[in-house]
VMD Tcl script that draws the C-alpha trace (Angstrom):
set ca {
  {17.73 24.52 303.90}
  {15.40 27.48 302.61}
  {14.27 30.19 304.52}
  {10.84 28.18 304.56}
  {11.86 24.96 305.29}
  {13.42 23.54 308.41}
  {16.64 22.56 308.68}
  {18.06 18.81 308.32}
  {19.25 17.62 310.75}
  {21.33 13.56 310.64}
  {21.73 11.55 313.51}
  {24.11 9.17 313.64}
  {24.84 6.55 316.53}
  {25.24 3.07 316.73}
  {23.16 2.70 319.31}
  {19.43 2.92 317.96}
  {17.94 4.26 321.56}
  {20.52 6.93 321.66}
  {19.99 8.25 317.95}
  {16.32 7.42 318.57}
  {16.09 9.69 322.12}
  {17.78 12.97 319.78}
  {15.83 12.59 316.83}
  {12.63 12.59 319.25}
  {13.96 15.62 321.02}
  {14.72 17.43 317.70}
  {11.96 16.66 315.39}
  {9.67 19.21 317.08}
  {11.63 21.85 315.04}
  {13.98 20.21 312.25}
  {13.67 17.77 310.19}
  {15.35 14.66 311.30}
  {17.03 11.30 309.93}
  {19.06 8.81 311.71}
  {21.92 6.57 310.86}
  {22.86 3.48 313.20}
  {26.34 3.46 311.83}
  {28.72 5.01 309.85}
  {28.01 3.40 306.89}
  {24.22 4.07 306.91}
  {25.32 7.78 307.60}
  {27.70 7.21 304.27}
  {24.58 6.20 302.41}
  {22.27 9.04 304.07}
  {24.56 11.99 303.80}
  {23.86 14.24 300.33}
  {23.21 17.85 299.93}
  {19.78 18.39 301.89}
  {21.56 17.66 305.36}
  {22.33 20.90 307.01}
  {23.78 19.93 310.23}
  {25.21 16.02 311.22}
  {25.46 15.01 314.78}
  {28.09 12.62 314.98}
  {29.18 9.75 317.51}
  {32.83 8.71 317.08}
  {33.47 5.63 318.39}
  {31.61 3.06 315.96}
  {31.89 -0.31 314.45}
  {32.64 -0.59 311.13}
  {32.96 2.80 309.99}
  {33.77 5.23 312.64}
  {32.80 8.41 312.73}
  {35.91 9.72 312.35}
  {35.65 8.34 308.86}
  {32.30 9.59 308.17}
  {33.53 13.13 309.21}
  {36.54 12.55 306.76}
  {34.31 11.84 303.85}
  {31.77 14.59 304.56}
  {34.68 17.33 304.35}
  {35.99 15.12 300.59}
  {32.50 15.52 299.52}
  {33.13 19.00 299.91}
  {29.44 18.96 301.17}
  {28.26 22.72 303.14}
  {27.61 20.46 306.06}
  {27.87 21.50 309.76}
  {29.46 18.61 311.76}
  {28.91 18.38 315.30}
  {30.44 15.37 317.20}
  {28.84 14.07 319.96}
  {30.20 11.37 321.85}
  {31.39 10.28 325.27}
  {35.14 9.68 323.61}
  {37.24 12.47 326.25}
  {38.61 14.89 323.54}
  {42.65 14.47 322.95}
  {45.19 15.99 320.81}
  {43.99 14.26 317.70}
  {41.09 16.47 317.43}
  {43.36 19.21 316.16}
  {43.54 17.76 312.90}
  {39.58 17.03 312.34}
  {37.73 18.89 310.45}
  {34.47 19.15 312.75}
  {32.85 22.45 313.57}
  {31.99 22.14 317.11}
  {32.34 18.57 319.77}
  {30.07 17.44 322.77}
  {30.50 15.66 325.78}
  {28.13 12.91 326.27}
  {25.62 13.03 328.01}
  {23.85 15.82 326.27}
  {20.91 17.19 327.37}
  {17.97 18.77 325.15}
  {19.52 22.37 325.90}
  {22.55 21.29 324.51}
  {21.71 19.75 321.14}
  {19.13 22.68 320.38}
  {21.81 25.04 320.94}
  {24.66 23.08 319.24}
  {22.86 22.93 316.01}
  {21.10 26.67 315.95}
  {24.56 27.88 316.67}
  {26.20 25.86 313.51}
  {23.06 26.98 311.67}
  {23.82 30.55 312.25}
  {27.35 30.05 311.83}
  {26.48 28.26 308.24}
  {24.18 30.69 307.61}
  {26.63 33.44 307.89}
  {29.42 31.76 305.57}
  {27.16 31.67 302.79}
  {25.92 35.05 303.16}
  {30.05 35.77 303.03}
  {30.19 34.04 300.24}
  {27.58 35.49 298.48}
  {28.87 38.91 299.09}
  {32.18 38.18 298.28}
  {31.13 37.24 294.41}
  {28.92 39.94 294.51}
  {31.63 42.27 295.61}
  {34.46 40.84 292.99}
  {31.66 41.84 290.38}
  {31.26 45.28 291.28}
  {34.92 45.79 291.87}
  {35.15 44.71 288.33}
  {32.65 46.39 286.42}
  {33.83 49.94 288.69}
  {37.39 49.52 287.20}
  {36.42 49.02 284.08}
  {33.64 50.92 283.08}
  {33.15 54.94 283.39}
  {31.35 56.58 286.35}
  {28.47 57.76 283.71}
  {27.55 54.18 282.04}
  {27.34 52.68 286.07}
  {24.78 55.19 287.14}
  {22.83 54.55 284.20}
  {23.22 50.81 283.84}
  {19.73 48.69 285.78}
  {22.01 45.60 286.28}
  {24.76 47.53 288.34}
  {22.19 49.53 290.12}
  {20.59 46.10 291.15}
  {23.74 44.87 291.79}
  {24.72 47.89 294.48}
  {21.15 46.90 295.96}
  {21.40 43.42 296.60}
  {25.25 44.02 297.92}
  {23.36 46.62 300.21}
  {20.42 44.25 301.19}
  {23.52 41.25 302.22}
  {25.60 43.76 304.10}
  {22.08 44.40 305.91}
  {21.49 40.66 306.32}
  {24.88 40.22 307.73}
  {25.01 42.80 310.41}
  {21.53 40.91 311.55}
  {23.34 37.80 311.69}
  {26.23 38.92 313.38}
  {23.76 40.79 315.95}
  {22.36 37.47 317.00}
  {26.11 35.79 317.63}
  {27.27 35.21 321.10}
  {30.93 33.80 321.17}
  {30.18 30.24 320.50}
  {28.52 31.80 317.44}
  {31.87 33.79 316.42}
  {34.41 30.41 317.00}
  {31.79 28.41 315.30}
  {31.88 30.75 312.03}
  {35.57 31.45 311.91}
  {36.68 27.98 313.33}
  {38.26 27.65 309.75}
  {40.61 30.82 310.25}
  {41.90 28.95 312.82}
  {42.67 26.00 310.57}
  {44.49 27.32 307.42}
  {46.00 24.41 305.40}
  {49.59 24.08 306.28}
  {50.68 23.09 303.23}
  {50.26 26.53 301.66}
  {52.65 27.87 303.81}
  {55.12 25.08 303.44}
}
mol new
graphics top color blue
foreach p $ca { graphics top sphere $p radius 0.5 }
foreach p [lrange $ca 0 end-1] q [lrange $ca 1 end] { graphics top cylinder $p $q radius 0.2 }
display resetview
């Protein structure tokens, strides 16, 4: 997604009037595909979807499986599922970024996906500023006070660090605290197996 250019938004349910009822609701403001089942959503999925709205229960490939493959992809993907399976302990172990109770009304999925935007949004402004920041960390140990001042690189270095510190207090301005557990739902989830 640019800054120009609406967000993409994949729909995926296996039944057609369902996916077809969202994508109407939504494609006033994103832009919108659907996927009947999990392996159309398979096929569908690449790197210009920004958020997925996913129903579990499917046959053939579930959605469960779809969400599995989006997070090997290692695709920047927000994954909301949305399905009328009652949530149980399993979820704990799935790698989706927020989960909705069917029925969902228009409120709902407008919110759902401009709170994963923002919470997307935010991570790669993070990440951004984070290589930004390991640069200037560098070139500061390394190189005398004199040389920094006078270098044009560093100088537009400090002022794009500067402009993303700007652009992430905005950000954070706008969260509410679905916002917050959407962007640091990963804290939450640290791999286990580092620790083991």
């Amino acid at each position: 997604m640019s800054e120009t250019e609406p967000a993409t938004v994949l729909v995926v349910d296996d039944e057609p009037d369902v996916a077809d009822a969202y994508a109407a609701q939504l494609n006033s403001e994103f832009i919108v595909a659907t996927a009947y089942g999990g392996q159309e959503a398979l096929d569908k999925l690449d790197v210009s979807v920004d958020v997925v709205l996913l129903d579990r229960r499917m046959p053939g490939v579930s959605g469960d499986e779809v969400l599995e493959v989006i997070r090997e992809r290692d695709l920047s993907i927000r994954v909301a599922m949305v399905t009328a399976v009652d949530p149980d302990f399993d979820i704990i172990e799935m790698p989706f970024d927020d989960y909705i109770i069917k029925p969902v009304s228009r409120d709902e999925l407008f919110e759902t996906i401009d709170r994963l935007l923002r919470a997307g949004t935010y991570e790669e402004q993070m990440r951004r500023y984070y290589a930004l920041s390991a640069k200037h960390a560098t070139l500061s140990a390394n190189k005398p006070e004199s040389e920094l001042a006078g270098n044009e690189q560093f100088q537009q270095l400090e002022e794009e660090m500067e402009s993303l510190r700007d652009s992430l207090d905005e950000t954070v301005e706008e969260f509410d605290d679905d916002d917050f557990v959407a962007a640091f739902r990963d804290l939450a989830r640290p791999p286990l197996e580092h620790f083991e």
